[in-house]
mmCIF file of the N, C-alpha and C atoms, coordinates in Angstrom:
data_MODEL
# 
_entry.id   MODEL 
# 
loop_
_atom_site.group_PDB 
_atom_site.id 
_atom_site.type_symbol 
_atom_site.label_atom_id 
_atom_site.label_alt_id 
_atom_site.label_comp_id 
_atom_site.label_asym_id 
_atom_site.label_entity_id 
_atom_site.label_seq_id 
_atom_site.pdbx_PDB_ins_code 
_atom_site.Cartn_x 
_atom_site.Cartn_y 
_atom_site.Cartn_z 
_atom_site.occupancy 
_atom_site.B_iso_or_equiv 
_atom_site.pdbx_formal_charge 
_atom_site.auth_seq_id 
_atom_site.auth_comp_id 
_atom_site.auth_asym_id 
_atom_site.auth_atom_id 
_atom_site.pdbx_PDB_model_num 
ATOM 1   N N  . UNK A 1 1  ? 32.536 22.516 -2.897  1.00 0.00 ? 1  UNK A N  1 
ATOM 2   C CA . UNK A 1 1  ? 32.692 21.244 -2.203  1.00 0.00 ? 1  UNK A CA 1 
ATOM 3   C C  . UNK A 1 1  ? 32.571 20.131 -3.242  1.00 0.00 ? 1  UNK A C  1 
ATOM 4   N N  . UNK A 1 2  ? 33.218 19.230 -3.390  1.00 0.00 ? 2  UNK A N  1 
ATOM 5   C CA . UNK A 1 2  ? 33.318 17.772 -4.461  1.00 0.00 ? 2  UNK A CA 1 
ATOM 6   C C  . UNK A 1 2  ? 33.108 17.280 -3.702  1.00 0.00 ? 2  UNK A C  1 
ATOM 7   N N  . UNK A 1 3  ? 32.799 15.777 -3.933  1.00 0.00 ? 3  UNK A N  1 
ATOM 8   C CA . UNK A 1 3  ? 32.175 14.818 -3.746  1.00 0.00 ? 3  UNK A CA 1 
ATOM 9   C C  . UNK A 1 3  ? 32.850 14.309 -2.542  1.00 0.00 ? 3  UNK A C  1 
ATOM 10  N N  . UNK A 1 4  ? 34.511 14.303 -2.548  1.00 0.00 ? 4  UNK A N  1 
ATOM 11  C CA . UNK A 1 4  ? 35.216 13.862 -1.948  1.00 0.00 ? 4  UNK A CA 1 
ATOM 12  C C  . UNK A 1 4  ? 34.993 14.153 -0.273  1.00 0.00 ? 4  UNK A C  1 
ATOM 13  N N  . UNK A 1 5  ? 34.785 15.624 -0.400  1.00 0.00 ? 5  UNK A N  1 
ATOM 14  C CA . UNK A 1 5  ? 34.625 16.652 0.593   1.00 0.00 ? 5  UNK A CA 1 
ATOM 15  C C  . UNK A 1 5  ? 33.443 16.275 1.503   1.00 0.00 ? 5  UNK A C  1 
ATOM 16  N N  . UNK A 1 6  ? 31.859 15.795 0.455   1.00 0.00 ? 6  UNK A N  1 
ATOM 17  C CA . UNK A 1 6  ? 30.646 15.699 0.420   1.00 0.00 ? 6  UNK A CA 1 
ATOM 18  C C  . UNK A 1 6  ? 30.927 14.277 1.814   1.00 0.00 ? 6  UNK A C  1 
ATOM 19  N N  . UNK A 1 7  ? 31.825 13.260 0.960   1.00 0.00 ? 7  UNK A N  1 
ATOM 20  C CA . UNK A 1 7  ? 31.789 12.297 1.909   1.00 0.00 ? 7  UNK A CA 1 
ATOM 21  C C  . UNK A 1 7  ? 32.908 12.016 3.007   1.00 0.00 ? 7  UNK A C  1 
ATOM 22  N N  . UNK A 1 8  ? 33.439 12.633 3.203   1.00 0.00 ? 8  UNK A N  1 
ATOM 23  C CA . UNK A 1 8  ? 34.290 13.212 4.545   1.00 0.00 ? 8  UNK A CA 1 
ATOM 24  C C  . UNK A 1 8  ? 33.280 14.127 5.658   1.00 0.00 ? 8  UNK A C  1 
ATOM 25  N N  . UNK A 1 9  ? 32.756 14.743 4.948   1.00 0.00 ? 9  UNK A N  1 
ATOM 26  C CA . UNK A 1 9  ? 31.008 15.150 5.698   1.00 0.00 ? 9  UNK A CA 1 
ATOM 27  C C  . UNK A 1 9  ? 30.467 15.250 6.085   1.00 0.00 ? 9  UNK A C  1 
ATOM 28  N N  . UNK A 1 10 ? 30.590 13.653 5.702   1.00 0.00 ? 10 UNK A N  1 
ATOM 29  C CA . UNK A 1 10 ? 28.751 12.869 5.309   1.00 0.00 ? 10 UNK A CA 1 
ATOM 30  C C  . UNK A 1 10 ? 27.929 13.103 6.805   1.00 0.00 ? 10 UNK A C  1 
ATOM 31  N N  . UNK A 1 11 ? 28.630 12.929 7.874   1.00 0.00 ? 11 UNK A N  1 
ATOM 32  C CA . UNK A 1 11 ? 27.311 13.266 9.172   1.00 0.00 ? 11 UNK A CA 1 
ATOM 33  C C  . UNK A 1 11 ? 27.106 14.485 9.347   1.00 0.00 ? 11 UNK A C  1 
ATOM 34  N N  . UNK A 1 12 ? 27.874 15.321 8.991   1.00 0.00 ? 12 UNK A N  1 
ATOM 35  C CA . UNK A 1 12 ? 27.293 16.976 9.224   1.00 0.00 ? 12 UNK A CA 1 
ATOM 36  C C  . UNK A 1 12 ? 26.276 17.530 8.233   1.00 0.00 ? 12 UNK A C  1 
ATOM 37  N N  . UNK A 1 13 ? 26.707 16.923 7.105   1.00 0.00 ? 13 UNK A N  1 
ATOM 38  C CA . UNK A 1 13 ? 25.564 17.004 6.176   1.00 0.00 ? 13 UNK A CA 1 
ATOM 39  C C  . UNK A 1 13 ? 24.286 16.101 6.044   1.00 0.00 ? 13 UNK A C  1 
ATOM 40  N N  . UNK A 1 14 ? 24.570 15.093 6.774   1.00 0.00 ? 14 UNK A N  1 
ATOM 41  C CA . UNK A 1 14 ? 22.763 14.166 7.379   1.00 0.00 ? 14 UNK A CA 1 
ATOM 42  C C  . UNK A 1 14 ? 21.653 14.965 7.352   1.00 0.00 ? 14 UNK A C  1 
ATOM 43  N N  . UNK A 1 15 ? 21.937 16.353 7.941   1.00 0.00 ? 15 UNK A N  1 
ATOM 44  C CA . UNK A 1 15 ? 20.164 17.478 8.438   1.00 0.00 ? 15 UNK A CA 1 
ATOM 45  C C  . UNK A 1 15 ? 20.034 17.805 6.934   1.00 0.00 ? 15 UNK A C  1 
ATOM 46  N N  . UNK A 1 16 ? 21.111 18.349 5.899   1.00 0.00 ? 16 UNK A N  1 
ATOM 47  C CA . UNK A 1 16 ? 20.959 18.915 4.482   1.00 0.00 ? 16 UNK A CA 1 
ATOM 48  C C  . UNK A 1 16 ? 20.277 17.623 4.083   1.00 0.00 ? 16 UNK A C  1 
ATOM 49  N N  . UNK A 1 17 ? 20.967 16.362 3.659   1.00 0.00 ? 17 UNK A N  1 
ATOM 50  C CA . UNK A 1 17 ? 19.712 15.500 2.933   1.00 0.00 ? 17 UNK A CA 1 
ATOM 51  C C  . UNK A 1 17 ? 18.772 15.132 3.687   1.00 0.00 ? 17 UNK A C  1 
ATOM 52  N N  . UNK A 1 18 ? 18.545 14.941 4.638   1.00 0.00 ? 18 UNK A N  1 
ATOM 53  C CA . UNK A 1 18 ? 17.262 14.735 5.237   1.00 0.00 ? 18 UNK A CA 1 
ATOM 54  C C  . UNK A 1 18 ? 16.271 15.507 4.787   1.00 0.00 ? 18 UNK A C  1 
ATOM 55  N N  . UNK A 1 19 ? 16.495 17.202 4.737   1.00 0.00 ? 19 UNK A N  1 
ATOM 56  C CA . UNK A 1 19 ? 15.931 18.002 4.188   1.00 0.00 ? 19 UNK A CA 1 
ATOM 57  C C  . UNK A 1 19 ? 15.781 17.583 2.737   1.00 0.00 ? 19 UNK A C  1 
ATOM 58  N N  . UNK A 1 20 ? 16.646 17.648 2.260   1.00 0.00 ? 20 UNK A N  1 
ATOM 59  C CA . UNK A 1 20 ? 16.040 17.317 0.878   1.00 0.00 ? 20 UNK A CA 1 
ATOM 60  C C  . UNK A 1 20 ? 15.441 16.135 0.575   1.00 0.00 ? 20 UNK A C  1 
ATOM 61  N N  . UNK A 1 21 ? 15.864 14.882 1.454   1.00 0.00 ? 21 UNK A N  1 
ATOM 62  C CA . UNK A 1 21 ? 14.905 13.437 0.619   1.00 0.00 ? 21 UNK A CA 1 
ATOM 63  C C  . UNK A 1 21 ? 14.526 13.242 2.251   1.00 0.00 ? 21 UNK A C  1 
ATOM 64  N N  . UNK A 1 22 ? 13.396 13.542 2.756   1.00 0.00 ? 22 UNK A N  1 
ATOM 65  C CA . UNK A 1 22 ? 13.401 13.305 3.913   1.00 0.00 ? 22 UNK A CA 1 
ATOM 66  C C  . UNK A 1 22 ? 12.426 11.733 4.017   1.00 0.00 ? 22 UNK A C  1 
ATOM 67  N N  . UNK A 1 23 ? 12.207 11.103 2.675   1.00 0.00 ? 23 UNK A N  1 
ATOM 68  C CA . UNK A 1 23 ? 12.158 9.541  3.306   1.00 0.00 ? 23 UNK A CA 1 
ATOM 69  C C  . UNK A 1 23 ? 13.178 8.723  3.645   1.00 0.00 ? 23 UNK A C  1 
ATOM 70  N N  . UNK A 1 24 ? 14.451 9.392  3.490   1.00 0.00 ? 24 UNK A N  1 
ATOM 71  C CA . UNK A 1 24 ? 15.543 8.313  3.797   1.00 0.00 ? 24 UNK A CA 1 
ATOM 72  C C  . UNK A 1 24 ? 15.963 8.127  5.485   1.00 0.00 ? 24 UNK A C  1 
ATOM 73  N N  . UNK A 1 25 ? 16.091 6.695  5.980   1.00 0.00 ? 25 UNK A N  1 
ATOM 74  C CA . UNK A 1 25 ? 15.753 6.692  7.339   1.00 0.00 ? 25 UNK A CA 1 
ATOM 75  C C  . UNK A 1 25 ? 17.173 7.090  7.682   1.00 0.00 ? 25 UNK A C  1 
ATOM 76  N N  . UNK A 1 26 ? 17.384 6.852  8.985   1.00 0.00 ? 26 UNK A N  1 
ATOM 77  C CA . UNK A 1 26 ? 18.723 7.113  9.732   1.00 0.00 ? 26 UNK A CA 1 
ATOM 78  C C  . UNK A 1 26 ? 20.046 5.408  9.150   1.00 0.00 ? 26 UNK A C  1 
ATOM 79  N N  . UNK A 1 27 ? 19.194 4.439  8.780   1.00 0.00 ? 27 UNK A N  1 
ATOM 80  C CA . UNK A 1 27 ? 19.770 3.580  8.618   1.00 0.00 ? 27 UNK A CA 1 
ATOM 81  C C  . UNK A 1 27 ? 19.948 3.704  7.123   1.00 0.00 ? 27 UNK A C  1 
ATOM 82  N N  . UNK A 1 28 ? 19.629 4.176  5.686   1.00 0.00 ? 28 UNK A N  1 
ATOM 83  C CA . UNK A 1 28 ? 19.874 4.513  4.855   1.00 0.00 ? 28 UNK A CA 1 
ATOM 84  C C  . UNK A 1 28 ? 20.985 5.612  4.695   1.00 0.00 ? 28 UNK A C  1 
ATOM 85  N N  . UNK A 1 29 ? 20.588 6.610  5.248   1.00 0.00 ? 29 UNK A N  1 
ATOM 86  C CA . UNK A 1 29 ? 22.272 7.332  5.926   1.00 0.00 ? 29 UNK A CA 1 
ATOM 87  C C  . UNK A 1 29 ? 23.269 6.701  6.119   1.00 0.00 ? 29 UNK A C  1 
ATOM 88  N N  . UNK A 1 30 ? 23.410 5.783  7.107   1.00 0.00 ? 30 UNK A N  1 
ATOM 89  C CA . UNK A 1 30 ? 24.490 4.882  7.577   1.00 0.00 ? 30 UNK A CA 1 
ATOM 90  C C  . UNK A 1 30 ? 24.987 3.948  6.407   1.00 0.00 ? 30 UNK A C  1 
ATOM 91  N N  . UNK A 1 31 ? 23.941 3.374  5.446   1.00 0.00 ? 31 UNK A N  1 
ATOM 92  C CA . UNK A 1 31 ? 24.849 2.687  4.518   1.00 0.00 ? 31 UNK A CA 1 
ATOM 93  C C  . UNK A 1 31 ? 24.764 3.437  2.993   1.00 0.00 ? 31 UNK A C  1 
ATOM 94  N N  . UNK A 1 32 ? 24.563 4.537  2.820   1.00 0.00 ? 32 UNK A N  1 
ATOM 95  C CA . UNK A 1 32 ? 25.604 5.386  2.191   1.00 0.00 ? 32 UNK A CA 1 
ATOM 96  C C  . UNK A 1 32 ? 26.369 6.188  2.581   1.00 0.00 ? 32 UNK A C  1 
ATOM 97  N N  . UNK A 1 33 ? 26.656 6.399  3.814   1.00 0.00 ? 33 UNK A N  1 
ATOM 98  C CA . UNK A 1 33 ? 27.810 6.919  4.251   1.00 0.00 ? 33 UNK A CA 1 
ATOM 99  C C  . UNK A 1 33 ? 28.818 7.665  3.613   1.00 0.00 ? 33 UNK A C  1 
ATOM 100 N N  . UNK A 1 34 ? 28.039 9.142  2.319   1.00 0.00 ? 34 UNK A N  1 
ATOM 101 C CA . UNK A 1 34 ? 28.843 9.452  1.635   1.00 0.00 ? 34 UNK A CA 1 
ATOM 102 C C  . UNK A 1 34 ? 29.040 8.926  -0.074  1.00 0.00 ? 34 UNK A C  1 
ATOM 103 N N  . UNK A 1 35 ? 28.621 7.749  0.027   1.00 0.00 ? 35 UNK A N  1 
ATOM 104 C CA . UNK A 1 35 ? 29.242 7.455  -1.513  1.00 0.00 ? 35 UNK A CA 1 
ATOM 105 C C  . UNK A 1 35 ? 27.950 7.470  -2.149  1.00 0.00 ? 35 UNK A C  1 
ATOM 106 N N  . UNK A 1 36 ? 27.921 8.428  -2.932  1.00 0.00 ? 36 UNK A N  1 
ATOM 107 C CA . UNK A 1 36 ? 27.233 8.910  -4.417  1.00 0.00 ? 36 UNK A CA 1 
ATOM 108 C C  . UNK A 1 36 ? 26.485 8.211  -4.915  1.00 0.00 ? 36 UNK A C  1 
ATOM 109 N N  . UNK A 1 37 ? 27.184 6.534  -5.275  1.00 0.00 ? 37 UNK A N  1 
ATOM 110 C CA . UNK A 1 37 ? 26.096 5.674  -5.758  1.00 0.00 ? 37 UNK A CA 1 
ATOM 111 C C  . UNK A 1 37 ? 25.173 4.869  -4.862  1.00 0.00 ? 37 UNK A C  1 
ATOM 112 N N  . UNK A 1 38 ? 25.634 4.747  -3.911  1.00 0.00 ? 38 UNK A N  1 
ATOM 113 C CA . UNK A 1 38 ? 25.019 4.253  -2.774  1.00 0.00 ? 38 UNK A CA 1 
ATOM 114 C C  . UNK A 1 38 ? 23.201 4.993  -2.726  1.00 0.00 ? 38 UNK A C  1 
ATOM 115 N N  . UNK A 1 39 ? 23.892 6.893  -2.409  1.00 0.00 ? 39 UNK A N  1 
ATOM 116 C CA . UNK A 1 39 ? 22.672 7.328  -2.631  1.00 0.00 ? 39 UNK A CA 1 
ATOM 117 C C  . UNK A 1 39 ? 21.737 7.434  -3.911  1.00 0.00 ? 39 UNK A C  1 
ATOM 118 N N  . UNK A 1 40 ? 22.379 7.094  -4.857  1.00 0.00 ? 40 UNK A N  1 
ATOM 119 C CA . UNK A 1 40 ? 21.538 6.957  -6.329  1.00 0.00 ? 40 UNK A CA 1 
ATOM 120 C C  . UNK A 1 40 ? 20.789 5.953  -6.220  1.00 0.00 ? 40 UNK A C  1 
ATOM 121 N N  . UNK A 1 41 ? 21.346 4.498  -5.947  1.00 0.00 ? 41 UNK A N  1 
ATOM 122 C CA . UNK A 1 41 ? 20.664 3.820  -5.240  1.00 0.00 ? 41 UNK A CA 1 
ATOM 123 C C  . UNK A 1 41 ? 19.233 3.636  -4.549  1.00 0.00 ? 41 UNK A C  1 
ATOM 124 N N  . UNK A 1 42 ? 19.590 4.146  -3.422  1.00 0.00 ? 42 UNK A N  1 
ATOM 125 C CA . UNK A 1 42 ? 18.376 4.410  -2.442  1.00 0.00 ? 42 UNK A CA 1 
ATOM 126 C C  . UNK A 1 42 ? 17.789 5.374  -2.808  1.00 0.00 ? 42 UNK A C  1 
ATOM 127 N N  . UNK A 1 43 ? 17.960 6.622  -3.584  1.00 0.00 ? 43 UNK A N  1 
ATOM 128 C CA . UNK A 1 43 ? 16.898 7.396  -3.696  1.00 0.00 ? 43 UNK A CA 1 
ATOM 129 C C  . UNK A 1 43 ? 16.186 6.524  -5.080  1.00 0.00 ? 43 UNK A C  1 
ATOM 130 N N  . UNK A 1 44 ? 16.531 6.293  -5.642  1.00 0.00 ? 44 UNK A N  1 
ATOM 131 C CA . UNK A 1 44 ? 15.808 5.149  -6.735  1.00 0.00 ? 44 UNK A CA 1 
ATOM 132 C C  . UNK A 1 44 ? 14.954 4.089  -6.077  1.00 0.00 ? 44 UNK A C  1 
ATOM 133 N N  . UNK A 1 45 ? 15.398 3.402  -5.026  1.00 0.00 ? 45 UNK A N  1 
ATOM 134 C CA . UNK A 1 45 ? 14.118 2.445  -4.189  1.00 0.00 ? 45 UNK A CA 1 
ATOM 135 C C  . UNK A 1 45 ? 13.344 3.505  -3.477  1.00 0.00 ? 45 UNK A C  1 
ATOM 136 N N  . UNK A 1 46 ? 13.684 4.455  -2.493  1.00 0.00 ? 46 UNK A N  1 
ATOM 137 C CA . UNK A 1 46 ? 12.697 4.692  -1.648  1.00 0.00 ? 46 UNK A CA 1 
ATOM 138 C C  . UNK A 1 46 ? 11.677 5.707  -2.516  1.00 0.00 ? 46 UNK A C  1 
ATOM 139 N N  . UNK A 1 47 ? 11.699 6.437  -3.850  1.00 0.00 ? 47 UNK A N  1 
ATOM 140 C CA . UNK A 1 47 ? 10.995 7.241  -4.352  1.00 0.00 ? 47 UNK A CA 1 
ATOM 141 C C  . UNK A 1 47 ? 10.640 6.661  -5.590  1.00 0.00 ? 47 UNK A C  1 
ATOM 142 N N  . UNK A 1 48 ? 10.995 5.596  -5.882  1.00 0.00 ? 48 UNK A N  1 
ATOM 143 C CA . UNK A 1 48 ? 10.196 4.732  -7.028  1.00 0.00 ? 48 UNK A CA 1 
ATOM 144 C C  . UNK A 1 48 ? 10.508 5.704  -8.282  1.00 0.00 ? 48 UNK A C  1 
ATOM 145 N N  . UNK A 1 49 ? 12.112 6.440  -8.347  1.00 0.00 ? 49 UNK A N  1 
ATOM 146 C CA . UNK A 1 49 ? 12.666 6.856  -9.673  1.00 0.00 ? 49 UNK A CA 1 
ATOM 147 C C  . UNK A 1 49 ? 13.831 6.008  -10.178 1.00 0.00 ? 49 UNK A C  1 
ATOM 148 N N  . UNK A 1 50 ? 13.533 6.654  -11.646 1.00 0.00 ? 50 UNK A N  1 
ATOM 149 C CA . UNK A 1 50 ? 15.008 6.009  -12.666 1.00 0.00 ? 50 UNK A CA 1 
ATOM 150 C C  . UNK A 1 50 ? 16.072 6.380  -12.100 1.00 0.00 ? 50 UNK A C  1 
ATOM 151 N N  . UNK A 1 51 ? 17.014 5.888  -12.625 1.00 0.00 ? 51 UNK A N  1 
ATOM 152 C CA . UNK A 1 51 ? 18.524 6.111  -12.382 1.00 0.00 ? 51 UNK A CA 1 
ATOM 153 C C  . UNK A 1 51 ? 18.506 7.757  -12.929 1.00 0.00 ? 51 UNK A C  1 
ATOM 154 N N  . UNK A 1 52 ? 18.186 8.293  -14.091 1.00 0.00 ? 52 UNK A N  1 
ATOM 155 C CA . UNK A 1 52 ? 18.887 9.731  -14.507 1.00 0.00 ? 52 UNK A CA 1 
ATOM 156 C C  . UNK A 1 52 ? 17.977 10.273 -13.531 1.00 0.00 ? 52 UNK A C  1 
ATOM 157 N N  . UNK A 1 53 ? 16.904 10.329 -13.001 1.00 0.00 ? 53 UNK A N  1 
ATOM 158 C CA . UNK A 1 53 ? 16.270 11.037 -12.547 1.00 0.00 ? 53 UNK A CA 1 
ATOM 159 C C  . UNK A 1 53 ? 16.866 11.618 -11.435 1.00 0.00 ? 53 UNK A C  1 
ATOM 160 N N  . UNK A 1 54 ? 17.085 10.076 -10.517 1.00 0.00 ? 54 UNK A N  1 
ATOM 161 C CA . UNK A 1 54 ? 18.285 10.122 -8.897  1.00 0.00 ? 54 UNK A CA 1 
ATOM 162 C C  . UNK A 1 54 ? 19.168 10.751 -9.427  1.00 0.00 ? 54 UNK A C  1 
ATOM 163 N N  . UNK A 1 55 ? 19.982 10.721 -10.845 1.00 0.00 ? 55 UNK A N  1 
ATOM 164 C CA . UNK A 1 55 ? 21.443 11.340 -10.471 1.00 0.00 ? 55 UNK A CA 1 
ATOM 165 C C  . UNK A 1 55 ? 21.006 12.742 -11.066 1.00 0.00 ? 55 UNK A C  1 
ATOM 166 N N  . UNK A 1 56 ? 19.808 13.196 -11.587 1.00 0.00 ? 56 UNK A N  1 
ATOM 167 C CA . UNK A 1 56 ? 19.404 14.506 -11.561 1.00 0.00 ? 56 UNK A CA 1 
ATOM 168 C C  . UNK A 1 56 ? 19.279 15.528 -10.339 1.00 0.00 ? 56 UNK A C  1 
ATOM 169 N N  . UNK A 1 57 ? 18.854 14.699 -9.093  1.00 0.00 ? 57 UNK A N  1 
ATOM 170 C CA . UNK A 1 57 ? 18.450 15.260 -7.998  1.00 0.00 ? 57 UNK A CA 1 
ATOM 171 C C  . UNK A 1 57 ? 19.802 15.363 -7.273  1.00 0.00 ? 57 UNK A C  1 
ATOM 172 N N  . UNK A 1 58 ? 20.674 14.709 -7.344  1.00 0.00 ? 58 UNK A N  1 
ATOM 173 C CA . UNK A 1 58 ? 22.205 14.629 -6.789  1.00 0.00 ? 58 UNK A CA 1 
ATOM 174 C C  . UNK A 1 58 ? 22.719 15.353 -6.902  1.00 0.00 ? 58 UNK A C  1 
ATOM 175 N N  . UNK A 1 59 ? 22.552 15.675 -8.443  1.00 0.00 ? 59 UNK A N  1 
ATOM 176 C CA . UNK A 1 59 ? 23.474 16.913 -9.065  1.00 0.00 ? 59 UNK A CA 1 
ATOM 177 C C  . UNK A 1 59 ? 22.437 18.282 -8.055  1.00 0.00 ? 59 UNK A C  1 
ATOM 178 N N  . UNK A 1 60 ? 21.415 18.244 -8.544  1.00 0.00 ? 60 UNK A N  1 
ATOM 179 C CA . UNK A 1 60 ? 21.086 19.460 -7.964  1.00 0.00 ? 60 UNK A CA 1 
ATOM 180 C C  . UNK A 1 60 ? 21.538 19.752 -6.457  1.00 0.00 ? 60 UNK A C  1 
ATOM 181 N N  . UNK A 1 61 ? 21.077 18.765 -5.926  1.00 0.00 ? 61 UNK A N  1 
ATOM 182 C CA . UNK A 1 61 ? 21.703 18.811 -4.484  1.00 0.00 ? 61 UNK A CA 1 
ATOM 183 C C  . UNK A 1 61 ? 23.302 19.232 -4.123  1.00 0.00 ? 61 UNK A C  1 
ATOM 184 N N  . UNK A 1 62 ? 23.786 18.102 -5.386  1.00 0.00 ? 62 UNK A N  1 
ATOM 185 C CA . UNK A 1 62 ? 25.493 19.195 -4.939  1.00 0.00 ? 62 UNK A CA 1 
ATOM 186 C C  . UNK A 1 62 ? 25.392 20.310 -5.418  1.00 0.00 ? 62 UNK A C  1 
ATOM 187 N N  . UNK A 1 63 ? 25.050 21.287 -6.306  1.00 0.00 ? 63 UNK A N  1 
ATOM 188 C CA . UNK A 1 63 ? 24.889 22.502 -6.689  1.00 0.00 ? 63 UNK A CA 1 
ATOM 189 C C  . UNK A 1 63 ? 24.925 23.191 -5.308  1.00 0.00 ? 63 UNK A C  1 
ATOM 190 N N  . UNK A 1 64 ? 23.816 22.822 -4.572  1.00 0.00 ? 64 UNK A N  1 
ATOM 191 C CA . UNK A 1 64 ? 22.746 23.786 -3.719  1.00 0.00 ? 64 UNK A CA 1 
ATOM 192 C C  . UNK A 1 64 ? 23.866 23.559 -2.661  1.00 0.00 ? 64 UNK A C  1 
ATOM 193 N N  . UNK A 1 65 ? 24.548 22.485 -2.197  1.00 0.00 ? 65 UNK A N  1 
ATOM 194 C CA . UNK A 1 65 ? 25.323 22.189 -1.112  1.00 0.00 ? 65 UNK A CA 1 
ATOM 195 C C  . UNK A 1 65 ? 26.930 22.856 -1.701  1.00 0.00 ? 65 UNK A C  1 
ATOM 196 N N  . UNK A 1 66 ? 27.416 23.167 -2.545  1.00 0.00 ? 66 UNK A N  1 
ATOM 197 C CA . UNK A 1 66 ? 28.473 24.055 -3.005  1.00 0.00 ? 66 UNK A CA 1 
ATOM 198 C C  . UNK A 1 66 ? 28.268 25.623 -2.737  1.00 0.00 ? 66 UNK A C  1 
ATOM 199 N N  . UNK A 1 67 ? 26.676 25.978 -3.240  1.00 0.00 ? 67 UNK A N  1 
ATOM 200 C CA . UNK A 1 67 ? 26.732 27.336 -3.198  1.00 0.00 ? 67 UNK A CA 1 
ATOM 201 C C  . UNK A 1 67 ? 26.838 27.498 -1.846  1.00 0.00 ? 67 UNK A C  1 
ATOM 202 N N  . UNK A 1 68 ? 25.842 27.272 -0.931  1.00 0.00 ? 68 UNK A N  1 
ATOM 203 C CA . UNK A 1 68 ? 26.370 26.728 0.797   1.00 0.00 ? 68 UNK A CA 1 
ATOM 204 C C  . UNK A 1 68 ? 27.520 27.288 1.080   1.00 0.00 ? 68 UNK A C  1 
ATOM 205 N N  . UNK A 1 69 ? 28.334 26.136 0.699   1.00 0.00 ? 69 UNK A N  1 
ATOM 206 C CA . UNK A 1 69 ? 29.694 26.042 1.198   1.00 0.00 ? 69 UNK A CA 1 
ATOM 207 C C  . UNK A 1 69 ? 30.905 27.153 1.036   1.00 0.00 ? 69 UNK A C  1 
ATOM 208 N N  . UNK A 1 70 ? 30.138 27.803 -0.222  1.00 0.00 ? 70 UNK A N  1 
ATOM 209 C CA . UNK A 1 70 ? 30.915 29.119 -0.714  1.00 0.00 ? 70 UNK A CA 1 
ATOM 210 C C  . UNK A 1 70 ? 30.288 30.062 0.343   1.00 0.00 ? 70 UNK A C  1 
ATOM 211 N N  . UNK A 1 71 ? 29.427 30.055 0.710   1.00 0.00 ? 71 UNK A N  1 
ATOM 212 C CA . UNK A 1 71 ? 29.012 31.758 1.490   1.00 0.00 ? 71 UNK A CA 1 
ATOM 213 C C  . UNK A 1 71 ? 29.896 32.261 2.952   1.00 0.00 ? 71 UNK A C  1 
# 
């Protein structure tokens, strides 16, 4: 799954990040709606990390949400 895919998605996959960053509210959902930096973003305010850190956890997350998508 790419990114593209990730945000065409984006509401079926809401329960997957919730699970994974579960401080992000329902209204943080809504305004990343899919786009990548949006969530780099907000996971950088609501968890008080750097930028490489957020796009560390992204990456992992698409990893984990590809292997998913393959089974």
């Amino acid at each position: 799954m790419n990114w593209d895919q990730i945000e065409g998605n984006w509401k079926q996959l809401n329960g997957n990040v919730r699970t994974q960053w579960g401080k992000l509210t329902d209204d943080d959902l809504e305004v990343i709606a899919g786009k990548r930096e949006k969530l780099e973003g907000v996971l950088q305010e609501r968890y008080g990390i750097a930028k490489d850190a957020a796009e560390q956890q992204i990456k992992d997350w698409e990893r984990r949400v590809k292997d998913t998508d393959r089974r």
